[in-house]
ZAVEXRO-628831 format. One record per residue (C-alpha): residue in one letter; x, y, z. Coordinates in steps of 0.001 Angstrom, whole numbers, plus 500000, padded with zeros to 6 digits. Layout:
SITE  res      xx      yy      zz
SITE    A       X       Y       Z
...
***
This chain:
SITE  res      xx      yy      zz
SITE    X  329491  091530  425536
SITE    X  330391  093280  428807
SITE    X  334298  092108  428093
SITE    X  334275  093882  424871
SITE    X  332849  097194  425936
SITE    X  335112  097387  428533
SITE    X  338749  096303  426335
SITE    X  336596  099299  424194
SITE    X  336540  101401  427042
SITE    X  339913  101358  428089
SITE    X  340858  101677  424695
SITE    X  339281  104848  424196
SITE    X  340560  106255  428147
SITE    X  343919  105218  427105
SITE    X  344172  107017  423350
SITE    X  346926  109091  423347
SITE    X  346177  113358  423469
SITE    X  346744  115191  420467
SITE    X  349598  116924  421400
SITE    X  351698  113847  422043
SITE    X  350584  113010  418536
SITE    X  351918  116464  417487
SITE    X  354918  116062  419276
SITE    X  355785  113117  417986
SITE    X  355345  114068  414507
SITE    X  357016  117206  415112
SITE    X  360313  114988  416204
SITE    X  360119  112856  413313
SITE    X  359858  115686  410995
SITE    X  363249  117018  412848
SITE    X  364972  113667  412202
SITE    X  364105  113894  408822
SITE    X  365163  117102  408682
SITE    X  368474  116545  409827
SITE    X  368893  113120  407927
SITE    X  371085  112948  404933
SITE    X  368498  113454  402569
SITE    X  366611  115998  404458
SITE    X  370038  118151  405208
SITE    X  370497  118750  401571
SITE    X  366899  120453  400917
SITE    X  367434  122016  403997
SITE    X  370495  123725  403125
SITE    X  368952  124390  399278
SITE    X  365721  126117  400895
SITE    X  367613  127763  403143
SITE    X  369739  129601  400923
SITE    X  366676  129919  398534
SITE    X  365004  131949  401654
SITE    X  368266  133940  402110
SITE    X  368234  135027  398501
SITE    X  364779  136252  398692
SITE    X  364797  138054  401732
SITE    X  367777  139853  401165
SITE    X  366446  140690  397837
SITE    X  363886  141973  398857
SITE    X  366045  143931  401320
SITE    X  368204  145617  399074
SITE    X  366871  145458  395720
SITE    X  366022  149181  394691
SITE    X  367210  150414  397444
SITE    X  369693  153388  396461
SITE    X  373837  152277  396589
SITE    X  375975  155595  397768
SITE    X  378936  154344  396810
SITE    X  377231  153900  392757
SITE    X  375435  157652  393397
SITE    X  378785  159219  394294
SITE    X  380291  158092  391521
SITE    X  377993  158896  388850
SITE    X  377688  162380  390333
SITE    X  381127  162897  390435
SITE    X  381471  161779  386870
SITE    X  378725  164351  385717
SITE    X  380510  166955  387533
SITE    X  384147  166719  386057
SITE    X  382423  166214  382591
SITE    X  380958  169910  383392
SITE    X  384271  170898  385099
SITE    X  385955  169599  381945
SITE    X  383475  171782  379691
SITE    X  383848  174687  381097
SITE    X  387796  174780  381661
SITE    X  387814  173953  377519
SITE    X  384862  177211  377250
SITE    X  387189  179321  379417
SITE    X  390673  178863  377866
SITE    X  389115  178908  373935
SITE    X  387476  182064  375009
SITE    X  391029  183487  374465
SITE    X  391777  185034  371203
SITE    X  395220  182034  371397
SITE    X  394491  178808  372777
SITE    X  397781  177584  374251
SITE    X  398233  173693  374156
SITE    X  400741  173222  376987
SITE    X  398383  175435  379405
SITE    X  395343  173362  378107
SITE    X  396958  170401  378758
SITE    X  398665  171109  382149
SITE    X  395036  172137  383481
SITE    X  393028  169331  382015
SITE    X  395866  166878  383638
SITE    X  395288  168236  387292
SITE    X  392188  167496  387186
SITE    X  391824  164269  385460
SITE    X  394626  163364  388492
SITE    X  392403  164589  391133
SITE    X  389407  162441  388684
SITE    X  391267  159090  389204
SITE    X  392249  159722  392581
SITE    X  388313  159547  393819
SITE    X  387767  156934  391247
SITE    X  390546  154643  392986
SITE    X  388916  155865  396260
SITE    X  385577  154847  395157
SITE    X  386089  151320  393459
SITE    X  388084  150185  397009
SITE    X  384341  151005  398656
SITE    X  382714  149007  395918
SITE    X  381489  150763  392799
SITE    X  381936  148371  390119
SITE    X  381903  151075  387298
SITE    X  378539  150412  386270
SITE    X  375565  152639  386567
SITE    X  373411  150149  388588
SITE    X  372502  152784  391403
SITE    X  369857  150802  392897
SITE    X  370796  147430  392774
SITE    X  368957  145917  390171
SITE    X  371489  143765  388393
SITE    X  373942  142621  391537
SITE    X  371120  141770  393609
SITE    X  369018  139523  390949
SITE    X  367669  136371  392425
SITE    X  370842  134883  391099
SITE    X  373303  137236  392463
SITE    X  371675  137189  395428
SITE    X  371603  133479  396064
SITE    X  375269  133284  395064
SITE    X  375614  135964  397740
SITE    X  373688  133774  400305
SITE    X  375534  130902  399585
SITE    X  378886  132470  399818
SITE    X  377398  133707  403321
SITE    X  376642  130509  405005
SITE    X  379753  128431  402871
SITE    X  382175  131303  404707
SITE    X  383583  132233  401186
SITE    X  382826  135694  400824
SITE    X  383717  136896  397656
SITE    X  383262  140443  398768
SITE    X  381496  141717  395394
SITE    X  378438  142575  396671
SITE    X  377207  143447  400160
SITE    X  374630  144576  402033
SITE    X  374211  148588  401974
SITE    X  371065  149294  404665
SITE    X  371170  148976  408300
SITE    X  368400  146205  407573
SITE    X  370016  144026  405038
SITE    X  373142  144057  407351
SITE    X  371188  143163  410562
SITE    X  369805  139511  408325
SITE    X  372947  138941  407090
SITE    X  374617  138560  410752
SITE    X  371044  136679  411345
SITE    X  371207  134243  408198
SITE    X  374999  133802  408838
SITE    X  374425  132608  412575
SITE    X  372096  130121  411432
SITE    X  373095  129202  408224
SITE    X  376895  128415  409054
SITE    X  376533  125889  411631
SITE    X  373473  124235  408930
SITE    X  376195  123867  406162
SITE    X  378662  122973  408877
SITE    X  376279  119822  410023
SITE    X  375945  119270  405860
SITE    X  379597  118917  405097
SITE    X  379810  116506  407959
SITE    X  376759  114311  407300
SITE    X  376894  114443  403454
SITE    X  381445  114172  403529
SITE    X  380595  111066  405815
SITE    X  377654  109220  403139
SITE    X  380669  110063  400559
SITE    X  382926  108829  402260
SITE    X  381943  105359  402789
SITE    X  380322  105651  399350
SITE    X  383303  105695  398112
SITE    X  385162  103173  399805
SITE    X  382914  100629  398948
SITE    X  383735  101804  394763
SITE    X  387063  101440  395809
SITE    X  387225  098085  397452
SITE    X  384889  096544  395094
SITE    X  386119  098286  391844
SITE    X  389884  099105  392843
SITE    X  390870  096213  395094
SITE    X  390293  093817  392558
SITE    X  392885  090746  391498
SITE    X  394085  092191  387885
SITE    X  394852  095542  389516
SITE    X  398947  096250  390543
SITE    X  399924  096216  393289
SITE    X  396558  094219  394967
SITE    X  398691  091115  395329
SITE    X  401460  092663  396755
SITE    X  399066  094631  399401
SITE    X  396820  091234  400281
SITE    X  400309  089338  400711
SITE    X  401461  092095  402961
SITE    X  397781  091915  405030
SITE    X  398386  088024  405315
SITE    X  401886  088356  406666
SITE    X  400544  091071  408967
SITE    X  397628  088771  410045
SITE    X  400100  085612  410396
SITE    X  402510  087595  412999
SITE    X  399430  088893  414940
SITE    X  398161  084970  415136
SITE    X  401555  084451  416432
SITE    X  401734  087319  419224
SITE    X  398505  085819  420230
SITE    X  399800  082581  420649
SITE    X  402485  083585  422740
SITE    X  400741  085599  424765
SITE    X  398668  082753  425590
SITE    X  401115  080624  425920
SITE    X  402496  083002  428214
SITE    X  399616  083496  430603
SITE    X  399224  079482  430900
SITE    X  402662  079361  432290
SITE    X  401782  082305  435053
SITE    X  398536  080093  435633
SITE    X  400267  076767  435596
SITE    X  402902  078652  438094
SITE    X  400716  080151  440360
SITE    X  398554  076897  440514
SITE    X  395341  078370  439725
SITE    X  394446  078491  436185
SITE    X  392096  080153  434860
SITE    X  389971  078029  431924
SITE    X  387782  081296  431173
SITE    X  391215  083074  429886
SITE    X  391958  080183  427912
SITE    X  388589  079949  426423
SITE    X  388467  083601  425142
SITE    X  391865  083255  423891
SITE    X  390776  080060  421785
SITE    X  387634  081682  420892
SITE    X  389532  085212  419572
SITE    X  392169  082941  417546
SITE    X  389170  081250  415661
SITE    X  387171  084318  414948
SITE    X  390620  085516  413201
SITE    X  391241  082212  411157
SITE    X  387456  082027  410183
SITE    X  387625  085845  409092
SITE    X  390711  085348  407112
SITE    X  389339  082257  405462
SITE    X  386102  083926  404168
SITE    X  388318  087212  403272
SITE    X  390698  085092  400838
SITE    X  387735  082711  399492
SITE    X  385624  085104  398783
SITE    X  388386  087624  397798
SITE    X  386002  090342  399599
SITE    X  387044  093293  402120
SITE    X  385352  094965  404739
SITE    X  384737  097900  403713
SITE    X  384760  099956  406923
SITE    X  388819  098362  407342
SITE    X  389480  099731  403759
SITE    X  391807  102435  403430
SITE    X  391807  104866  400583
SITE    X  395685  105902  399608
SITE    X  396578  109696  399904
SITE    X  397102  109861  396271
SITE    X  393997  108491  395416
SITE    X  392427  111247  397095
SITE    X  394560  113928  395808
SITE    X  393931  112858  392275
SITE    X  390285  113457  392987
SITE    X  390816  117119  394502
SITE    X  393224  117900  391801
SITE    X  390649  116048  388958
SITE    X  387781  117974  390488
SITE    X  389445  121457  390337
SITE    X  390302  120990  386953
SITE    X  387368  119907  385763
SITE    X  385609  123067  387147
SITE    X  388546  125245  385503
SITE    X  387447  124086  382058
SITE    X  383614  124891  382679
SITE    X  384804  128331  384168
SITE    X  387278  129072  381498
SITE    X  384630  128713  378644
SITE    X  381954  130714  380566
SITE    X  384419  133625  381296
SITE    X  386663  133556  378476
SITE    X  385390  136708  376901
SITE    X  385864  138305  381060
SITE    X  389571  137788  379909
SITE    X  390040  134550  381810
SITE    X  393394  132066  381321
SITE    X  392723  128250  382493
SITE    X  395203  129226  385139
SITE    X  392914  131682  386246
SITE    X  389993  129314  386285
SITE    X  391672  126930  388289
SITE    X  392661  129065  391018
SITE    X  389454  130945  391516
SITE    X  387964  126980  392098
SITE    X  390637  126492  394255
SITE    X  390328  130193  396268
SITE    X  386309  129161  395903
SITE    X  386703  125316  397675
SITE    X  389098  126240  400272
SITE    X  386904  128814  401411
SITE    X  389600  131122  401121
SITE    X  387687  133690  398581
SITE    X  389638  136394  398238
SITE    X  387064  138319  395447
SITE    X  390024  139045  392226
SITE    X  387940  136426  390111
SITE    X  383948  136116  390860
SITE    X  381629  134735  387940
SITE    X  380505  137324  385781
SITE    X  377189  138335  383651
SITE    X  377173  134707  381719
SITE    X  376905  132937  385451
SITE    X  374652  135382  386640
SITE    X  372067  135285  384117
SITE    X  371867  138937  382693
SITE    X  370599  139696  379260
SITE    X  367461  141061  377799
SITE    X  365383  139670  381031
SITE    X  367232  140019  383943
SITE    X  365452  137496  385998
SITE    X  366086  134475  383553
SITE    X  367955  132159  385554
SITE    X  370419  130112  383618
SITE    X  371840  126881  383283
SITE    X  375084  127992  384193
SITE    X  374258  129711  386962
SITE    X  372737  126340  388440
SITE    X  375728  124431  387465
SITE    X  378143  127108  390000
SITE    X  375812  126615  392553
SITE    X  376406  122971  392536
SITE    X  379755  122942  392010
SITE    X  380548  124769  395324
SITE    X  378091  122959  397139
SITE    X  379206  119543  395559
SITE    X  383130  120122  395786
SITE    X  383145  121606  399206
SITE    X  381143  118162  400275
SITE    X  383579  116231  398030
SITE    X  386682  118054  400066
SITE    X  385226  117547  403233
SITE    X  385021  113380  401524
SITE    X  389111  113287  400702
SITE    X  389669  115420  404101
SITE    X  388169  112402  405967
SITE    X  389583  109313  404027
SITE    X  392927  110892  404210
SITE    X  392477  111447  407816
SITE    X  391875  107638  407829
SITE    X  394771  106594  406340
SITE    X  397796  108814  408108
SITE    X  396088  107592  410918
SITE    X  396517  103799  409985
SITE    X  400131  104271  408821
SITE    X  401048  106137  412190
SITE    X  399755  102571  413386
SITE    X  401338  100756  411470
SITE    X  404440  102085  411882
SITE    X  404283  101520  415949
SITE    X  403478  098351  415293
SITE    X  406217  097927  413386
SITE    X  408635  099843  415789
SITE    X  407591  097869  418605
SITE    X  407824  094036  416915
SITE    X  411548  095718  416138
SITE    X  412013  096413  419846
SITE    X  410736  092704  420319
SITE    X  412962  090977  417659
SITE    X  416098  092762  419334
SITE    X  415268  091826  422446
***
């Protein structure tokens, strides 16, 4: 009895406090936070709080650039009205003077229109931001922020909206920096695996020519091996002290090859972390991927006026990151009708597209990576058994 309530005692003096319980939790929360499931609902709710705060910041807030310009059209309207008032107050109303008047001033007219839609105005009469900076608008907004596309459509216009947005870009670019990384690496091998259990198989071209071309390459590596060892036995048997330990590892390194060879052509498996994806392979999938977004984008905007060529270079301008603004999804992605806070299938769809294809880039940026660096190898390797042969 006197054993037990003293293991009890000590087991109640040595309980942990509660805030290395805390901490600890709090550090596997973090981990899961920046695992590769928790990265992409940390990126999603991040954006989702972006879109909402700046909403919040700039919705109904008054635009100058949109109050200029519907001033300015009220007042040449008037200017207009009264120039027509003046000159048909005369008993004959000359055409060439009515003309030459109403031109100068429909010159100086476009001249601060020009002016005005380089600042921004759209040509709408959305003076307080109601339809750009909808919860859609203003999560496409958020997510061009942090993906560094900048479409320049819309933009913050108060000192406060402008003060989170060089905030929620701080944060939020090295977030989907740490995202493209993680998630382009899970693709990545993802993918290799399809490919060397899908694509590497024996009816495919071109597999039997590659798999003769490993063998030959693991056949003349056996041999430099050999020779090597042959090599250092003869400066041990010279030298009169040989060294068994040498030998051993040697022997031991040749059979590790054999074995792995053996199970490689019995099997007919590959490792997939020695797979290489071919360049084209990748391409195919950029240029497949692009394409496949130009069709969705070409049947959303086609009443906007958009060609297929269009479509495929704004997903191009929109996955490089380049973004220069000439094509930005209109009213159909955004999601404004009758109710302007109805948020639409479509406009779910662009979201994932950029977020998907700039992860899928960041997946064919990597393989390819891979493979120029294994044919820079190769071709060393290949230089320096040349060397050797002349020699």
């Amino acid at each position: 009895m006197d054993r037990r309530r003293s293991v009890r005692r000590q087991g109640r003096r040595y309980r942990r406090p509660w805030f290395k319980k805390c901490k600890e939790y709090a550090r596997n929360f973090i981990a899961f936070l920046f695992s590769n499931v928790g990265i992409i609902g940390l990126v999603i709710g991040y954006t989702i709080a972006g879109s909402f705060m700046i909403q919040a910041l700039e919705r109904g807030k008054p635009i100058p650039v949109q109050l200029y310009a519907i001033g300015n059209r009220t007042m040449f309207a008037k200017k207009l009205w009264n120039i027509t008032m003046e000159l048909n107050a005369n008993v004959k109303l000359k055409e060439k003077e009515y003309r030459d008047t109403i031109d100068v001033e429909l010159i100086r007219f476009q001249e601060i229109f020009v002016n005005l839609t380089r600042k921004g105005y759209d040509g709408s009469d959305d003076a307080y931001g109601y339809k750009s900076w909808s919860f859609a608008g203003a999560f496409l907004y958020s997510l061009t922020v942090i993906t560094t596309i900048g479409y320049g459509n819309i933009w913050p216009h108060t000192p406060q909206g402008k003060i989170a947005s060089i905030v929620y870009a701080i944060i939020g670019m090295p977030l989907f920096l740490l995202y493209l990384s993680n998630i382009g690496d899970v693709m990545a091998k993802s993918f290799k695996w399809i490919y060397a259990n899908f694509c590497l198989c024996r009816w495919c071209p071109g597999v039997a020519k590659r798999r003769a071309e490993r063998r030959i390459q693991r056949d003349q590596q056996m041999i430099e091996d050999g020779s090597s060892d042959s090599q250092s036995r003869k400066s041990n048997s010279s030298s009169g002290s040989p060294d068994v330990s040498i030998e051993m590892t040697n022997m031991n390194a040749r059979q590790s090859v054999t074995s792995d060879a053996v199970t490689m052509t019995s099997n007919g498996s590959y490792d997939v972390e020695s797979v290489n994806v071919p360049i084209t392979v990748c391409l195919m999938i950029m240029v497949g991927y692009i394409c496949g977004g130009a069709i969705l984008f070409f049947r959303w905007e086609f009443d906007s006026g958009w060609t297929f060529l269009d479509a495929s270079y704004f997903c191009f301008i929109s996955l490089s990151t380049i973004g220069f603004g000439d094509f930005v999804p209109g009213d159909k992605i955004y999601g404004q009708g009758e109710f302007d806070e109805i948020l639409e299938l479509k406009f779910v769809f662009c979201s994932m597209y950029l977020m998907l294809g700039m992860a899928l880039i960041a997946m064919c940026f990597n393989l390819m990576q891979e493979e120029v660096i294994n044919k820079i190898r190769t071709t060393v390797r290949t230089v320096k058994y040349i060397f050797r042969c002349r020699r």
